[in-house]
N, C-alpha and C positions, 0 to 999 in steps of 0.2 A: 589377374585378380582385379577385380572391380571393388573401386569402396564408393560409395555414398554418404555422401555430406549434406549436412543438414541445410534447406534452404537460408539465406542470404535471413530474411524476417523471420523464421523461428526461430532463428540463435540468435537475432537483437532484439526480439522483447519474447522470451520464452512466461513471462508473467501475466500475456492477452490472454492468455485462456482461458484467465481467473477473472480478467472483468466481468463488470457489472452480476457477478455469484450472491452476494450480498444485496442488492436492489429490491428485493420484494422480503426482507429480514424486518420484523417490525422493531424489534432488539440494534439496528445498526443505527440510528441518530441516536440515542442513546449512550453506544459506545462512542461515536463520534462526539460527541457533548462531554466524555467525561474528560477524553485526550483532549479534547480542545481549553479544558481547567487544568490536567494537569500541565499543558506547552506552559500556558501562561504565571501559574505559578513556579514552573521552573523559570521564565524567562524574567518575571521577577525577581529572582533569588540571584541568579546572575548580575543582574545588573543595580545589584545590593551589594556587590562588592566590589 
Protein backbone atom coordinates (compact mmCIF):
# COMPACT_ATOMS: atom_id res chain seq x y z
CA UNK A 1 0.00 0.00 0.00
CA UNK A 2 1.57 3.26 -1.13
CA UNK A 3 0.28 6.59 0.62
CA UNK A 4 1.36 9.95 -0.39
CA UNK A 5 2.08 12.84 1.62
CA UNK A 6 1.70 16.03 0.93
CA UNK A 7 4.98 18.02 0.06
CA UNK A 8 7.03 19.46 2.95
CA UNK A 9 5.73 23.50 1.40
CA UNK A 10 2.22 22.66 0.76
CA UNK A 11 1.35 21.77 4.29
CA UNK A 12 3.41 24.79 5.67
CA UNK A 13 1.85 27.58 3.88
CA UNK A 14 -1.32 25.97 2.22
CA UNK A 15 -2.56 29.92 2.04
CA UNK A 16 0.29 30.68 -1.22
CA UNK A 17 -2.29 29.98 -3.42
CA UNK A 18 -4.32 32.92 -2.44
CA UNK A 19 -1.49 35.40 -2.69
CA UNK A 20 -1.63 38.33 -4.45
CA UNK A 21 -5.89 37.18 -5.67
CA UNK A 22 -6.75 40.56 -4.52
CA UNK A 23 -3.93 42.90 -6.42
CA UNK A 24 -5.79 44.11 -9.42
CA UNK A 25 -9.35 44.37 -6.90
CA UNK A 26 -9.91 48.22 -7.10
CA UNK A 27 -12.27 47.66 -3.99
CA UNK A 28 -9.19 46.16 -1.79
CA UNK A 29 -7.37 49.72 -0.31
CA UNK A 30 -10.55 50.49 0.49
CA UNK A 31 -11.08 47.46 2.59
CA UNK A 32 -7.78 47.75 3.70
CA UNK A 33 -8.38 51.59 4.96
CA UNK A 34 -11.41 50.56 6.64
CA UNK A 35 -9.64 47.58 9.00
CA UNK A 36 -6.88 49.86 9.31
CA UNK A 37 -9.63 52.45 11.47
CA UNK A 38 -11.25 49.82 12.83
CA UNK A 39 -7.41 48.18 14.48
CA UNK A 40 -6.99 51.56 15.63
CA UNK A 41 -10.07 52.37 17.22
CA UNK A 42 -10.10 49.05 18.87
CA UNK A 43 -6.47 49.54 19.95
CA UNK A 44 -7.75 52.87 21.44
CA UNK A 45 -10.44 51.25 23.44
CA UNK A 46 -7.92 49.04 24.97
CA UNK A 47 -5.85 51.06 26.13
CA UNK A 48 -8.63 53.18 27.72
CA UNK A 49 -8.91 50.88 30.22
Amino acid sequence: MEIKLPQAEESQRPWMKFAGVFKDDPDFETVQEYRQELDTAEDAADSDT
